[in-house]
N, C-alpha and C positions, 0 to 999 in steps of 0.2 A: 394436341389430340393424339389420341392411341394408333400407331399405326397398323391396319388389320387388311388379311386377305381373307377372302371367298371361295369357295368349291363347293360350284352345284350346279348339275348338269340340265336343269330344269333352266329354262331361258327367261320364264315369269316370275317361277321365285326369286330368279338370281339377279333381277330389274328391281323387284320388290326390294330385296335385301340392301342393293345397291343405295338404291331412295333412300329407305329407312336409315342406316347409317350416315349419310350423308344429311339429313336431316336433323340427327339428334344434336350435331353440337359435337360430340363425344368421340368421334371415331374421324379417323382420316383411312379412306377407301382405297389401296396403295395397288390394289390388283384381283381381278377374278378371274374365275377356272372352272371350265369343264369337263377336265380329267385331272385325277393325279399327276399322272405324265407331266400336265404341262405344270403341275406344282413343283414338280421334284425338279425340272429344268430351269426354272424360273431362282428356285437356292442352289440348287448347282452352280451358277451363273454367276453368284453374289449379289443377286440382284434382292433378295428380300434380307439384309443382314441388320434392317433395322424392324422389321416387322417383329409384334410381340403378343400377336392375336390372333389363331386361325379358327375361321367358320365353318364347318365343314358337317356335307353331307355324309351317309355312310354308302349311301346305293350306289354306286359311281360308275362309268363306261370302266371299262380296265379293270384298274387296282381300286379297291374300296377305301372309304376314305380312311375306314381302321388299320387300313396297309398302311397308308401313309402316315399315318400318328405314329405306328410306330417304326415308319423309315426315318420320319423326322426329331421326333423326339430328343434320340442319342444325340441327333447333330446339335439339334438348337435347345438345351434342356429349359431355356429363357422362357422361350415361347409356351403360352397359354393355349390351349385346344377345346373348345368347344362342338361338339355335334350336334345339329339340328338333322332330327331324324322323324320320318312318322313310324320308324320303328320301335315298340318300346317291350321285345320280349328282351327276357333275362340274358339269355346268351349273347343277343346281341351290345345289352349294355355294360356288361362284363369284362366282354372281349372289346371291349372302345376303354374302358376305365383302364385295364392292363394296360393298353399298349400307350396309356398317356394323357389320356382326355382328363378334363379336371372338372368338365360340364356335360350336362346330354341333358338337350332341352328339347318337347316335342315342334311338329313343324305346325301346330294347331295352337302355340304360343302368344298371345297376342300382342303384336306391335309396342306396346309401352313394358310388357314385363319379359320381352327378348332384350329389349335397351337393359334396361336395368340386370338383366343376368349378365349380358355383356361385362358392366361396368362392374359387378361384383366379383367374375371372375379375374377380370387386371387388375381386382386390389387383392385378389388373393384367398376368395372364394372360392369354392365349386357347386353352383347351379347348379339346380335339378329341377325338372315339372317333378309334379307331388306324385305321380303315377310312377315316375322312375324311383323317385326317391323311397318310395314305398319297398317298390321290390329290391333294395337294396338294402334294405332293414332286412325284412323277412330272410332274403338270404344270410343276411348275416346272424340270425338270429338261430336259421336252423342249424348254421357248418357252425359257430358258437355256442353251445349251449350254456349257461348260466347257471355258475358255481359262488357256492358261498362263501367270502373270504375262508371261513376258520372251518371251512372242510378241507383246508389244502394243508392243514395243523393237526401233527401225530395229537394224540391222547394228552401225552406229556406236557405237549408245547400248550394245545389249550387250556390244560392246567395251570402252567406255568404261567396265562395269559389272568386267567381268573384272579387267581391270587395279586397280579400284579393292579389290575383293575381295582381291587380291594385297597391300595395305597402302600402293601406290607413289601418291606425292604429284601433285597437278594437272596441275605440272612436269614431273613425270616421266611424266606419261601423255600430255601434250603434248608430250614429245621421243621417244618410243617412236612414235608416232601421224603426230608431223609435223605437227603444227597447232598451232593457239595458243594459248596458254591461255584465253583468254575463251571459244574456244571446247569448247573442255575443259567449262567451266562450264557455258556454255550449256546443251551434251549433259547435262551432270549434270542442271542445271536442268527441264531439261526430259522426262528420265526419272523424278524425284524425282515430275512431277504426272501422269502416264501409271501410276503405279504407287499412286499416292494414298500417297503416304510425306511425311515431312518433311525424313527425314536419310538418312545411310549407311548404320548399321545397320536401321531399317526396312527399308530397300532388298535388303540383302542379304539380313537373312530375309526376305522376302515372294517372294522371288527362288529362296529355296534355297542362295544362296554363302557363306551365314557359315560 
């Protein structure tokens, strides 16, 4: 069984949580906490050097639990971080994914698909409720915006790309073109790492022209 600690200062949930892991089968319950504090002394100590799963709140007495993600992180990089939070604005999921968490599940989760996020984060997962998972599209979609492979291709290069998509040789794209062959290459060459391909075919799907 996975061994996993707890932090949450709630005494109901933290019983719940307790049951519920102990229950599944899946997890062995090695230690809970009601502050960071007592997280950070309890690995200070050596005492959790085989733990590979931590549950954590983010509201916490003290230091929040996104303090501790990322006080621990550096230390144990092994270790899987999951946040159960009924927080789920941006900033706060952001600043938990930074400092380490690989999960952020809300606290409105219910009993059989907290197990299951559990078990998909120690195989190497990261859970999300569909509400976090949302806003972490959207943000990325706005700091991302969405470019077309063969706009990031001078004039030349998608020329170079056409022709080649037609099936016509180096040669042949250097006498159509007017230029030399090396530099035929070159352009190839040098669209092949603009488009992060290795070869032609890459090229042309990534492109759209196969």
């Amino acid at each position: 069984m996975t061994p996993i600690v707890i932090i949450e200062d709630d005494e109901k949930i933290r019983n719940y949580l307790g049951a519920l892991l102990a229950g599944s089968g899946e997890f062995n319950l090695k230690a809970s906490f009601i502050n960071t504090e007592e997280v950070m002394e309890y690995f200070e100590a050596g005492l959790g050097d085989d733990i590979e799963l931590v549950l954590t709140d983010i509201q916490l007495p003290g230091k929040s639990g996104i303090e501790l993600i990322a006080w621990l992180k550096p230390r144990r990089p092994d270790i899987q971080f999951m946040v159960l939070s009924v927080y789920d604005d941006a900033d706060k999921v952001f600043k938990a994914l930074q400092a380490g968490a690989s999960g952020y599940v809300l606290k409105n989760t219910s009993s059989n698909k907290l197990i299951e996020s559990l078990i998909d984060l120690q195989k190497g997962g990261s859970p999300m409720s569909s509400q976090i998972a949302r806003k972490v599209v959207l943000a990325f979609q706005q700091q991302t915006p969405y470019v077309d492979a063969k706009d990031s291709l001078s004039d030349r290069e998608n020329e170079v790309l056409a022709w080649l998509s037609k099936g016509y040789s180096y040669q042949e794209i250097a006498d159509h073109l007017f230029i030399a062959i090396d530099t035929v290459r070159t352009h190839i060459r040098n669209l092949y790492e603009k488009l992060h391909v290795r070869n032609k075919k890459e090229a042309l799907r990534k492109t759209g022209l196969r």
